[in-house]
C-alpha atoms as a printed R data frame, in Angstrom:
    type eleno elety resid chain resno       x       y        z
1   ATOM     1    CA   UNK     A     1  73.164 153.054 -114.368
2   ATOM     2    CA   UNK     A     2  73.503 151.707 -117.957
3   ATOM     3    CA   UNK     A     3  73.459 155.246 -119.338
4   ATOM     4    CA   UNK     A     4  76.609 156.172 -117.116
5   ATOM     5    CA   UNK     A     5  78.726 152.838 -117.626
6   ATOM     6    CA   UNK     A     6  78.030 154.269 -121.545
7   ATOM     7    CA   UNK     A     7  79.406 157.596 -120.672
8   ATOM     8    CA   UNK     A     8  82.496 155.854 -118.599
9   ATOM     9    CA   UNK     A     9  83.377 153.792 -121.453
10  ATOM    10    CA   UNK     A    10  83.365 156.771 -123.965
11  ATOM    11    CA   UNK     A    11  85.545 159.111 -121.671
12  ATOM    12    CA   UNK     A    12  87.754 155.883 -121.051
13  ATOM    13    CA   UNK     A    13  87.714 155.085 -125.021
14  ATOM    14    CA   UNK     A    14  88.908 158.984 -125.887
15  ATOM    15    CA   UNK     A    15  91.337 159.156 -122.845
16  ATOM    16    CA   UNK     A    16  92.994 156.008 -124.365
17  ATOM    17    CA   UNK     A    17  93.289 157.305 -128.352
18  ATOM    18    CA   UNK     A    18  96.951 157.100 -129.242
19  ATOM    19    CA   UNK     A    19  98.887 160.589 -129.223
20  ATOM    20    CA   UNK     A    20  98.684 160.983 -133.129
21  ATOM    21    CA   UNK     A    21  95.119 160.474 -133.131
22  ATOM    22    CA   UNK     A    22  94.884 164.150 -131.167
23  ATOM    23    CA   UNK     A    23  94.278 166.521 -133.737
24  ATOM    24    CA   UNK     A    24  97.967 168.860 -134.012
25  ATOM    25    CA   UNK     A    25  98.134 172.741 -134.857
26  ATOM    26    CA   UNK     A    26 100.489 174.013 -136.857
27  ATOM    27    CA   UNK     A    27 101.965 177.535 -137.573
28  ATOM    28    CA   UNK     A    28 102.016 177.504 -141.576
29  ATOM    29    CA   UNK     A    29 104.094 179.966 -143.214
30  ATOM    30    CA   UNK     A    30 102.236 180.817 -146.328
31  ATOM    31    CA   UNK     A    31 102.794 183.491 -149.047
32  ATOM    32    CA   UNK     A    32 100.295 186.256 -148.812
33  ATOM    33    CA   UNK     A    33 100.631 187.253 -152.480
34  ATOM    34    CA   UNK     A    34 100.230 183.392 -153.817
35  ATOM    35    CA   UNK     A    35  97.101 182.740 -151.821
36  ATOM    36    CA   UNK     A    36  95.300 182.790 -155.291
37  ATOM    37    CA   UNK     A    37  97.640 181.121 -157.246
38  ATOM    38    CA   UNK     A    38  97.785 177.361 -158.523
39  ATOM    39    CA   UNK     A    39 100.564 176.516 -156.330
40  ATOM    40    CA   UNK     A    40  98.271 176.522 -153.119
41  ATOM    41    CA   UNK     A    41  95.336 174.265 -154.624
42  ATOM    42    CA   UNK     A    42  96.618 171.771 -153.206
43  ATOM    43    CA   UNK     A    43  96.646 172.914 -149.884
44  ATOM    44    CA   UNK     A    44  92.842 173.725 -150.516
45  ATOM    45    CA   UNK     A    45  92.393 170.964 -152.143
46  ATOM    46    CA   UNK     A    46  93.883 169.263 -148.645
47  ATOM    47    CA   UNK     A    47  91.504 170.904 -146.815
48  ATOM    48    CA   UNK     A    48  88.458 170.800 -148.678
49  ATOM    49    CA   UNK     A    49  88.618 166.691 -148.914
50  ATOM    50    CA   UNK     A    50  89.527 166.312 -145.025
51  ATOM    51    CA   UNK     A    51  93.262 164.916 -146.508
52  ATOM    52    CA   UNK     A    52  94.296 167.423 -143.236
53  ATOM    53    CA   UNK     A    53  91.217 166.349 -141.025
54  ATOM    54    CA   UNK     A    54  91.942 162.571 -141.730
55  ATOM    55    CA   UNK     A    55  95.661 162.683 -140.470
56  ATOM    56    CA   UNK     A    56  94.594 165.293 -137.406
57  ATOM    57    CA   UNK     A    57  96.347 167.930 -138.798
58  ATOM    58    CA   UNK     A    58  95.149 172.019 -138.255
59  ATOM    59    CA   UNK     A    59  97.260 173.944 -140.176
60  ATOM    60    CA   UNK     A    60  97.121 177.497 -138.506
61  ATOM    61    CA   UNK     A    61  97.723 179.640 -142.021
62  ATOM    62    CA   UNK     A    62 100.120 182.706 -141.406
63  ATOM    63    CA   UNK     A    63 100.967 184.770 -144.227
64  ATOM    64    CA   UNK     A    64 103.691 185.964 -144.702
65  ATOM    65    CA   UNK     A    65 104.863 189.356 -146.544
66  ATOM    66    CA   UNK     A    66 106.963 187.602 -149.593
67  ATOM    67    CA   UNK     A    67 108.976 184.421 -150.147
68  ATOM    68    CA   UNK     A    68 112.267 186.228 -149.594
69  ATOM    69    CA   UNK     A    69 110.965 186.240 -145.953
70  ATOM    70    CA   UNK     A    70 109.637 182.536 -145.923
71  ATOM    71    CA   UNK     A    71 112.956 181.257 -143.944
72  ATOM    72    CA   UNK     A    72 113.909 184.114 -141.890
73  ATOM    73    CA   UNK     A    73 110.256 183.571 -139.932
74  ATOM    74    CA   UNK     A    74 110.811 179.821 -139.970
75  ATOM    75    CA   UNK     A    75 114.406 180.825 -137.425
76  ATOM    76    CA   UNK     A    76 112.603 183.396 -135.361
77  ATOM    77    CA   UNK     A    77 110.124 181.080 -134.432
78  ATOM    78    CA   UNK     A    78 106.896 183.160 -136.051
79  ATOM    79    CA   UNK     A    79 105.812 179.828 -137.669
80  ATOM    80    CA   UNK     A    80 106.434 176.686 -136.962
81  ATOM    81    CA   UNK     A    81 107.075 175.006 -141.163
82  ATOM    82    CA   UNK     A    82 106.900 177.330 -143.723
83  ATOM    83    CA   UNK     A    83 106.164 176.902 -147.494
84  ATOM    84    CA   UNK     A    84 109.093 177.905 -149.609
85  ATOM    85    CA   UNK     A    85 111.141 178.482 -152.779
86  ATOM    86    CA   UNK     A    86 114.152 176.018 -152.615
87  ATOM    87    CA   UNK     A    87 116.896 179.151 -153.732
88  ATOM    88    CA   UNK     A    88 115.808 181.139 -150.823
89  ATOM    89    CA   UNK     A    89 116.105 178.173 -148.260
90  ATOM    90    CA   UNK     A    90 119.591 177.040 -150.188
91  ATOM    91    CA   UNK     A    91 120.864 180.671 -149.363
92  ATOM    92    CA   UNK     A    92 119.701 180.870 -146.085
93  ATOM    93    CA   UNK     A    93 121.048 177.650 -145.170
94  ATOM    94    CA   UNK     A    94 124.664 178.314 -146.256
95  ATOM    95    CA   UNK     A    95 124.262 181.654 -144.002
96  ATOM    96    CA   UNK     A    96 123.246 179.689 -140.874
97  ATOM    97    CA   UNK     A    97 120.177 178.510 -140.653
98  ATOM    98    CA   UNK     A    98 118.743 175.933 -138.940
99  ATOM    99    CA   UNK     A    99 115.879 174.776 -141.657
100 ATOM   100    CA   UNK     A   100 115.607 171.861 -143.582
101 ATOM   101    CA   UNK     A   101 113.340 171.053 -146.310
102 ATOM   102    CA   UNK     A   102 111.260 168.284 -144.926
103 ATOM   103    CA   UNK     A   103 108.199 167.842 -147.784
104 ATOM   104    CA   UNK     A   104 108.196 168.105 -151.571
105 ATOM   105    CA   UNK     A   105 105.913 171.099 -153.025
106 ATOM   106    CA   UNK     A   106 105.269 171.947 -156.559
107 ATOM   107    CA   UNK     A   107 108.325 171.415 -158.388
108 ATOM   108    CA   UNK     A   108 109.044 171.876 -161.779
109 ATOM   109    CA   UNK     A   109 106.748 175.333 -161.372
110 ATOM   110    CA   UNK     A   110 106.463 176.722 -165.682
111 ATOM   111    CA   UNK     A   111 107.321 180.411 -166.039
112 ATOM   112    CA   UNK     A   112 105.556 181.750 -169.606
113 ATOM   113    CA   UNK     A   113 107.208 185.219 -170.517
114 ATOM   114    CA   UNK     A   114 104.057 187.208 -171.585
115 ATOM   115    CA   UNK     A   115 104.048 190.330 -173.134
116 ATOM   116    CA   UNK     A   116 101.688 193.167 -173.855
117 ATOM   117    CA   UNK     A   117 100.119 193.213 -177.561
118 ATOM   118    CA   UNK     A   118 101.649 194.171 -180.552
119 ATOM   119    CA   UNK     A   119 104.747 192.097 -179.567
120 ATOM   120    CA   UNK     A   120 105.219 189.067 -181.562
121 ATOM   121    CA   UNK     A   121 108.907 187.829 -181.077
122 ATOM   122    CA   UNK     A   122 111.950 188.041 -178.546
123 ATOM   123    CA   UNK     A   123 113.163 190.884 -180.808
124 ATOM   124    CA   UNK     A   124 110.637 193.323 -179.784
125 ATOM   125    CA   UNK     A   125 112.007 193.070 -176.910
126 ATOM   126    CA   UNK     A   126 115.511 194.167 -177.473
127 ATOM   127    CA   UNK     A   127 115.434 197.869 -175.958
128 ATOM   128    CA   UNK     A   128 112.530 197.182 -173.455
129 ATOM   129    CA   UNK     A   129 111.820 197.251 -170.010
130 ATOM   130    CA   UNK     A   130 111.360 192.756 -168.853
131 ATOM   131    CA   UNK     A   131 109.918 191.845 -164.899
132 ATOM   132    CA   UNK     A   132 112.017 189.605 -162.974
133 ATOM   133    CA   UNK     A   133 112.285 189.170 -159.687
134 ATOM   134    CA   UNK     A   134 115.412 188.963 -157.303
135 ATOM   135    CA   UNK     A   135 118.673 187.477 -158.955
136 ATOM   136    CA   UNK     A   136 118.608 184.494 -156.988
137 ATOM   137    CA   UNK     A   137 115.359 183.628 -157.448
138 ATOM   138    CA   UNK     A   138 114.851 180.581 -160.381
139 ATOM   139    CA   UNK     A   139 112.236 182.450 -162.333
140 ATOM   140    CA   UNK     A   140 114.761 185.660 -162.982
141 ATOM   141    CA   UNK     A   141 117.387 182.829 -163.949
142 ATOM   142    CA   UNK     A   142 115.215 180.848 -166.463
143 ATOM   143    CA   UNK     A   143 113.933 183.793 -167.557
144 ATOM   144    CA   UNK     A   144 117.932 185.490 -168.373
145 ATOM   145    CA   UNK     A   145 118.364 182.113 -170.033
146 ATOM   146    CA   UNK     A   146 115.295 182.169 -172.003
147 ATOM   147    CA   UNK     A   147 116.336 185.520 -173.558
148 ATOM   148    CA   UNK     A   148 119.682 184.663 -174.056
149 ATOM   149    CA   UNK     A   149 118.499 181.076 -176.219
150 ATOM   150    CA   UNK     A   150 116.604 183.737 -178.287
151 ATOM   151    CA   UNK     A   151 119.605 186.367 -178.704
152 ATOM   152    CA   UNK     A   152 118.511 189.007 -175.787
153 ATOM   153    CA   UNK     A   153 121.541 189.357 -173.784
154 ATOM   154    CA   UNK     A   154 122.593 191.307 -170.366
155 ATOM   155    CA   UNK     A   155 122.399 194.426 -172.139
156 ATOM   156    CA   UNK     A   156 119.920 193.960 -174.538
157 ATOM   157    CA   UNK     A   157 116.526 194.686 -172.005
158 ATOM   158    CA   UNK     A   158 115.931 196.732 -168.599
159 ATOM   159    CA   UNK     A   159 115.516 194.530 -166.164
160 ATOM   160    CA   UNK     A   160 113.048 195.575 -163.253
161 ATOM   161    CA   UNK     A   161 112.577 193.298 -160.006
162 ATOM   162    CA   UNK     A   162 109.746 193.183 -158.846
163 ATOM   163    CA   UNK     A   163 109.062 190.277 -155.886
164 ATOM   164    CA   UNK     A   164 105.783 187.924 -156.449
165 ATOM   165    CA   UNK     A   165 103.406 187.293 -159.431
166 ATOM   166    CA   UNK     A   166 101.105 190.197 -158.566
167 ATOM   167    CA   UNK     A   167 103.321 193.016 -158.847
168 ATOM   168    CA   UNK     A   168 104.926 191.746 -162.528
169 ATOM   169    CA   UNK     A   169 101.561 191.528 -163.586
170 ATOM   170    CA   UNK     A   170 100.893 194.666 -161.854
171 ATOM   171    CA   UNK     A   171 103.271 196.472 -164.002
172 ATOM   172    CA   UNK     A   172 102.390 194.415 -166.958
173 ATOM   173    CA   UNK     A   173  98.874 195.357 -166.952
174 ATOM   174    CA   UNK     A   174  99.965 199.425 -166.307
175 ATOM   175    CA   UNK     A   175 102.136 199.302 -169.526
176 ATOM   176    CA   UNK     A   176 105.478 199.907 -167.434
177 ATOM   177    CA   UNK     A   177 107.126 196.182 -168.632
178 ATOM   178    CA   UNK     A   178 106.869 195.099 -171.681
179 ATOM   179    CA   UNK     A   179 107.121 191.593 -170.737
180 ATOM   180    CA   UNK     A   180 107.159 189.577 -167.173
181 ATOM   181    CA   UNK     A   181 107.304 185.761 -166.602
182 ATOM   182    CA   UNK     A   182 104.590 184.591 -164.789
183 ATOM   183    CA   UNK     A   183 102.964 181.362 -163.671
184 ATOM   184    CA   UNK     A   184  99.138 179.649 -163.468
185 ATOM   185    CA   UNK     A   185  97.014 180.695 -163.653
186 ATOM   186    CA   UNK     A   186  97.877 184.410 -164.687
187 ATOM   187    CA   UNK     A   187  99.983 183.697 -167.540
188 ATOM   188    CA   UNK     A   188  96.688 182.243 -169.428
189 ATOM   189    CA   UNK     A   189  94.682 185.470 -167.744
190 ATOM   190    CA   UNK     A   190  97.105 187.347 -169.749
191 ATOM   191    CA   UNK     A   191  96.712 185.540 -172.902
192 ATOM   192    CA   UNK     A   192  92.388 185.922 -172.783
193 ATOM   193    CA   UNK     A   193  92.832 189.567 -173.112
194 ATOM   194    CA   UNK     A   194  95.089 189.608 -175.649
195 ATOM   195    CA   UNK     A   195  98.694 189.370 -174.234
196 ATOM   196    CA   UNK     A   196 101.122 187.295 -176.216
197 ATOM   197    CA   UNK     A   197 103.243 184.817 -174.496
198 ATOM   198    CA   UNK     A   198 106.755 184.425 -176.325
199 ATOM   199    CA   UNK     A   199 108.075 181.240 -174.374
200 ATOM   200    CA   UNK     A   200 108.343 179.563 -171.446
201 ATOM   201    CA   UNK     A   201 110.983 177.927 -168.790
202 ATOM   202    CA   UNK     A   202 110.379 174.623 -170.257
203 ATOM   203    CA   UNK     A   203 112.668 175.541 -173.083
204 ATOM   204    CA   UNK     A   204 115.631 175.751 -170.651
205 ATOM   205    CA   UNK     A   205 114.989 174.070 -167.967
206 ATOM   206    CA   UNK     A   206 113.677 170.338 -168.097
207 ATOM   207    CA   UNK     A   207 113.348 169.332 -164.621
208 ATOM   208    CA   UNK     A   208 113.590 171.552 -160.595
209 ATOM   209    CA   UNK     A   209 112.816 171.597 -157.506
210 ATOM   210    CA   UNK     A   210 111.132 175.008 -157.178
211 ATOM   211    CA   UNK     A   211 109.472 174.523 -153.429
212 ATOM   212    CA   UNK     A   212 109.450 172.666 -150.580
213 ATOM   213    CA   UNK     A   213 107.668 172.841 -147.055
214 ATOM   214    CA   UNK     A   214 110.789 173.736 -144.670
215 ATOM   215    CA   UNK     A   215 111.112 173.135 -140.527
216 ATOM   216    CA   UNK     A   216 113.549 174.252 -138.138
217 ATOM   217    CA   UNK     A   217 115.671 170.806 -137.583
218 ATOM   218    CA   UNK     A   218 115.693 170.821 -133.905
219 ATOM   219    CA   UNK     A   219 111.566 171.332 -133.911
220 ATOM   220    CA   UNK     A   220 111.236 168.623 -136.843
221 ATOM   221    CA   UNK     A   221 113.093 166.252 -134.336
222 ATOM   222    CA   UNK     A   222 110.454 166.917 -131.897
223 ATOM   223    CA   UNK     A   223 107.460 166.706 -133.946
224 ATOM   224    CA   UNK     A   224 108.373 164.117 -136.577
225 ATOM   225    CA   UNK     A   225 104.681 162.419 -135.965
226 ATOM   226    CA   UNK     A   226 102.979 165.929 -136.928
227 ATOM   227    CA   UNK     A   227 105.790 166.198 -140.552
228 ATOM   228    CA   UNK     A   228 104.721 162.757 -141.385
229 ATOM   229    CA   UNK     A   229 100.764 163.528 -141.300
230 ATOM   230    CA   UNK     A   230 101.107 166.678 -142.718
231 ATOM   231    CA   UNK     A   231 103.320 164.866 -145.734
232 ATOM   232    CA   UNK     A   232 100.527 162.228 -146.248
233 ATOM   233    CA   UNK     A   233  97.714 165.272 -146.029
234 ATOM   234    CA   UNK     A   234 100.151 166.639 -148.809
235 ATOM   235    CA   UNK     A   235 100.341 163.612 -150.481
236 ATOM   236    CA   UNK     A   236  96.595 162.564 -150.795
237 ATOM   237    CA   UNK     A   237  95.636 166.144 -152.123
238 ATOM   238    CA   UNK     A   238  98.697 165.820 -155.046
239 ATOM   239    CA   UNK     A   239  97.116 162.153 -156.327
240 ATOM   240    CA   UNK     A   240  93.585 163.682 -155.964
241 ATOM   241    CA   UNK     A   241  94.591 166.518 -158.453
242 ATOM   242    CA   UNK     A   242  96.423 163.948 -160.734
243 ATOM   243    CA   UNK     A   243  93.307 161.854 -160.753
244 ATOM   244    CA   UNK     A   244  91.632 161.794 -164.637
245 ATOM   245    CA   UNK     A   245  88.716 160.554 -162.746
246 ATOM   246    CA   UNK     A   246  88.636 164.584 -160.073
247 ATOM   247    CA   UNK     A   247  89.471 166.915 -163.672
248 ATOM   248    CA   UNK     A   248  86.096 168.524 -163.418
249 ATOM   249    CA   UNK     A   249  86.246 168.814 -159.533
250 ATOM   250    CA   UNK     A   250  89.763 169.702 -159.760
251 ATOM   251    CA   UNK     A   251  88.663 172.196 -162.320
252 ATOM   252    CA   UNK     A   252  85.942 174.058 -160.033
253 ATOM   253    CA   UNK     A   253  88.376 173.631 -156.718
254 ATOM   254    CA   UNK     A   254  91.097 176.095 -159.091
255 ATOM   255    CA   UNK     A   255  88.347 178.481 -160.606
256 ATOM   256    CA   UNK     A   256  86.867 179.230 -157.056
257 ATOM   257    CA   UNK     A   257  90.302 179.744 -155.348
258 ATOM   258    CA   UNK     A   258  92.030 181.569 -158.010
259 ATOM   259    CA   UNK     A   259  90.812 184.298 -160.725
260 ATOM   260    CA   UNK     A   260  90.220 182.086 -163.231
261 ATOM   261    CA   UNK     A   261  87.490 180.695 -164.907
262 ATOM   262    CA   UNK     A   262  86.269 177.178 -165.516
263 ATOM   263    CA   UNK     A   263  87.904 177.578 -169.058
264 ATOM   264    CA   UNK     A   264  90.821 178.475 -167.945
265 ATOM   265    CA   UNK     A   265  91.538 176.293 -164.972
266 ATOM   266    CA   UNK     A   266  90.581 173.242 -167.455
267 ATOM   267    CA   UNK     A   267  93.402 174.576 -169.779
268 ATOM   268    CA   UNK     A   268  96.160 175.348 -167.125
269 ATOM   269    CA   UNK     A   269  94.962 171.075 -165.557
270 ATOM   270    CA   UNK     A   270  95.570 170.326 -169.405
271 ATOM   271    CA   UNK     A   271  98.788 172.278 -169.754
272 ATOM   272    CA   UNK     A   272  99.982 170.549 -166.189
273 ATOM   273    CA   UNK     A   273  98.637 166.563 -166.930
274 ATOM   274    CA   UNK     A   274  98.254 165.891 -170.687
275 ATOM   275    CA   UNK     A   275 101.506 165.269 -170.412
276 ATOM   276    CA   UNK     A   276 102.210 165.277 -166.846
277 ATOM   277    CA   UNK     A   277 105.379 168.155 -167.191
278 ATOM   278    CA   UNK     A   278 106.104 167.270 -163.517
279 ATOM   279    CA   UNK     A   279 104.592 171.133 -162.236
280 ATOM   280    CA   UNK     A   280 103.066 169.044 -159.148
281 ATOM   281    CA   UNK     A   281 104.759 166.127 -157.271
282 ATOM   282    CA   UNK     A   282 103.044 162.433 -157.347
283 ATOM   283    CA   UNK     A   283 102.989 162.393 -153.753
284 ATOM   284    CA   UNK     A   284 105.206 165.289 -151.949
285 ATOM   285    CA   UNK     A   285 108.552 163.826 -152.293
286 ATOM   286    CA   UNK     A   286 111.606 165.944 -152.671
287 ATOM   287    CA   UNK     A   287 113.258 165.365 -155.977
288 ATOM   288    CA   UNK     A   288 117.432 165.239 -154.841
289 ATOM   289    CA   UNK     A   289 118.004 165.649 -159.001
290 ATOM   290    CA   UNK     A   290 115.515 168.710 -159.158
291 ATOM   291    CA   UNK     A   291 117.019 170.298 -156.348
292 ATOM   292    CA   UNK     A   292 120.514 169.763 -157.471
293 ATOM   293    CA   UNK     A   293 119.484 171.811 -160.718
294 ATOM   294    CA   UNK     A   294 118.564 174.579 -158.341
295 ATOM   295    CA   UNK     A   295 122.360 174.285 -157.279
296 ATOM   296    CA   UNK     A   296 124.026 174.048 -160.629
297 ATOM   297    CA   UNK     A   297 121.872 177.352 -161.815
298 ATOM   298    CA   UNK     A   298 122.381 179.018 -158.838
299 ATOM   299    CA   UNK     A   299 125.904 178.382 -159.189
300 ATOM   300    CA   UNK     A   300 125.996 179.214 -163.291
301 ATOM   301    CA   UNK     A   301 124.588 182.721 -162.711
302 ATOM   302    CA   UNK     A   302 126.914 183.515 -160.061
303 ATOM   303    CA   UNK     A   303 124.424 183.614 -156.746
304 ATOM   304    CA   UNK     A   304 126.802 180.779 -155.783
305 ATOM   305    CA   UNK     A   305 130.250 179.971 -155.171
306 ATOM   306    CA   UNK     A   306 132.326 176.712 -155.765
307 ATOM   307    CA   UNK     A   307 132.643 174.345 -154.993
308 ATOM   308    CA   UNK     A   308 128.901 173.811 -155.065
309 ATOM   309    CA   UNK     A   309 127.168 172.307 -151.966
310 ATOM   310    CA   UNK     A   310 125.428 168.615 -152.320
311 ATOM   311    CA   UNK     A   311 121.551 168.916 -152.045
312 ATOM   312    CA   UNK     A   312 121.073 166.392 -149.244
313 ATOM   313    CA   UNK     A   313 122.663 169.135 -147.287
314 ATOM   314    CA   UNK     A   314 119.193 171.132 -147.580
315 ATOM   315    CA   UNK     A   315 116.741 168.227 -146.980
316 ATOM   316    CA   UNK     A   316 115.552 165.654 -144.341
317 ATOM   317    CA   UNK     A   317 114.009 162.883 -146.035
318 ATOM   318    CA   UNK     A   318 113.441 160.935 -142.852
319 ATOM   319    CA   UNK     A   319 110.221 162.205 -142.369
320 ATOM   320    CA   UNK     A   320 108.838 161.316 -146.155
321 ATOM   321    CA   UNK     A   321 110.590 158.209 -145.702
322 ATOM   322    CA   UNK     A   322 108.464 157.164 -142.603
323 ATOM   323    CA   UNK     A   323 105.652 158.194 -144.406
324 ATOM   324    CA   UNK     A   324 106.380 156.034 -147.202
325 ATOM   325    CA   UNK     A   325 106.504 158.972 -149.700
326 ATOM   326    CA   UNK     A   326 109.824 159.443 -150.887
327 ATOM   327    CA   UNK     A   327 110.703 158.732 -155.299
């Protein structure tokens, strides 16, 4: 008899847990070819403390064949929020869409231009074929605007576009580029072997909003609970990795998730922290300044039209807000 009041009281305990105690799957739009890079350690980094576990979040990872198609899978349905670069979402936004950028992601994401050996300045690359990806896309513009600071104009280079770090490394490595931008860790791959890197997006451009995690509006209505764990899950694993106190476990989380070694991970966590250059948000808020510099470049190089839009018209803070997490 005692033995099955026990077991009535446990089934009556768990039948009574509050909704957002049930643990939630979710349909994550991920992007296949940045599974290794720095800008998902944090979603490892979610997982591997139990940040996700904690707030009864599953994320369900899908990936998805390029961040050009981030959005358009977000409106068919195939996922239910969906990591993404904040030009893409912009663009598809003005065209109709439905999504909303509901939680901050790495922001002010550093682009080194690295080059194969032998070249030592922007003017060995006048003449020569450069990586970029699509026009739209802020790493093409910083990039156009770090030539044109060092005297390499429209004109001046071949440009090649090529979508996602792997493929401008790709043709880095193969000798067909003589020079690609690319992020962290790869950029300081690069430099081990002997690359050069000539400069970097921080000389043009101070402060972004590279990527956020997007939702359909009508399904972020419905399952505000679910954004706001997920944004705290997001949250906890951003203040983990700027912790002094994790480095070293911070350090082995990015060598075992990425191609990099202990070395190098410690360098890209110094190149990121010591000073903080704002790569990775405090605690996954959207930054309305940083996204309205996506805007005005977008709008400088032409990929939009005036009069520009304002950039609460591509965010829901509500959710970040609840949560406690907004700047």
């Amino acid at each position: 008899m005692f033995s099955r009041g026990l077991a009535s009281m446990a089934l009556i305990a768990l039948l009574c847990q509050p909704a957002s105690a049930q643990m939630t799957k979710l349909r994550y739009g991920v992007i296949a070819a940045s599974a290794r890079n720095i800008q998902s350690v944090p979603l490892y980094i979610a997982r591997e403390k139990s940040f996700l576990a904690k707030e009864n979040i599953e994320p369900d990872l899908v990936p998805l064949p390029g961040v050009e198609h981030m959005i358009e899978e977000l409106d068919r349905g195939a996922v239910d929020v969906s990591f993404t670069a904040t030009p893409y979402l912009i663009n598809a936004v003005l065209k109709g869409s439905d999504a909303v950028g509901v939680i901050g992601g790495p922001a002010n994401t550093i682009y080194s231009l690295i080059a194969r050996p032998g070249v030592k300045s922007f003017a060995d690359l006048k003449g020569k074929t450069i990586a970029l990806s699509l026009p739209v896309d802020t790493i093409s513009i910083a990039t156009r605007m770090l030539l044109e600071k060092h005297g390499l104009r429209e004109g001046d280079f071949t440009p090649k576009v090529l979508v996602g770090t792997p493929p401008r490394a790709k043709c880095l490595e193969q000798g067909e580029c003589e020079a690609s931008p690319l992020s962290q860790p790869e950029d300081f791959l690069f430099m081990a072997k002997g690359y050069q890197k000539v400069g970097d997006s921080l000389e043009v451009i101070s402060e972004l909003q590279f990527s956020v995690v997007a939702a359909r509006r009508a399904w972020a209505r419905e399952n505000g609970d679910a954004i706001m764990r997920f944004a705290r899950a997001y949250a906890a694993a951003y203040r983990f990795m700027a912790d002094r106190a994790n480095r070293e476990e911070v350090v082995a989380i990015i060598a075992r998730t990425t191609d990099a070694s202990p070395e190098i991970a410690r360098a890209v966590m110094t190149f990121f922290y010591d000073p903080d250059r704002g790569v990775m948000p405090k605690h996954a808020e959207i930054k309305m300044a940083g996204l309205q510099q996506v805007i005005n470049l977008l709008g400088a190089s032409g990929q939009l039209a005036t009069p520009l839009p304002p950039a609460d018209r591509f965010v829901d803070l509500t959710y970040l807000a609840r949560a406690g997490l907004t700047e």
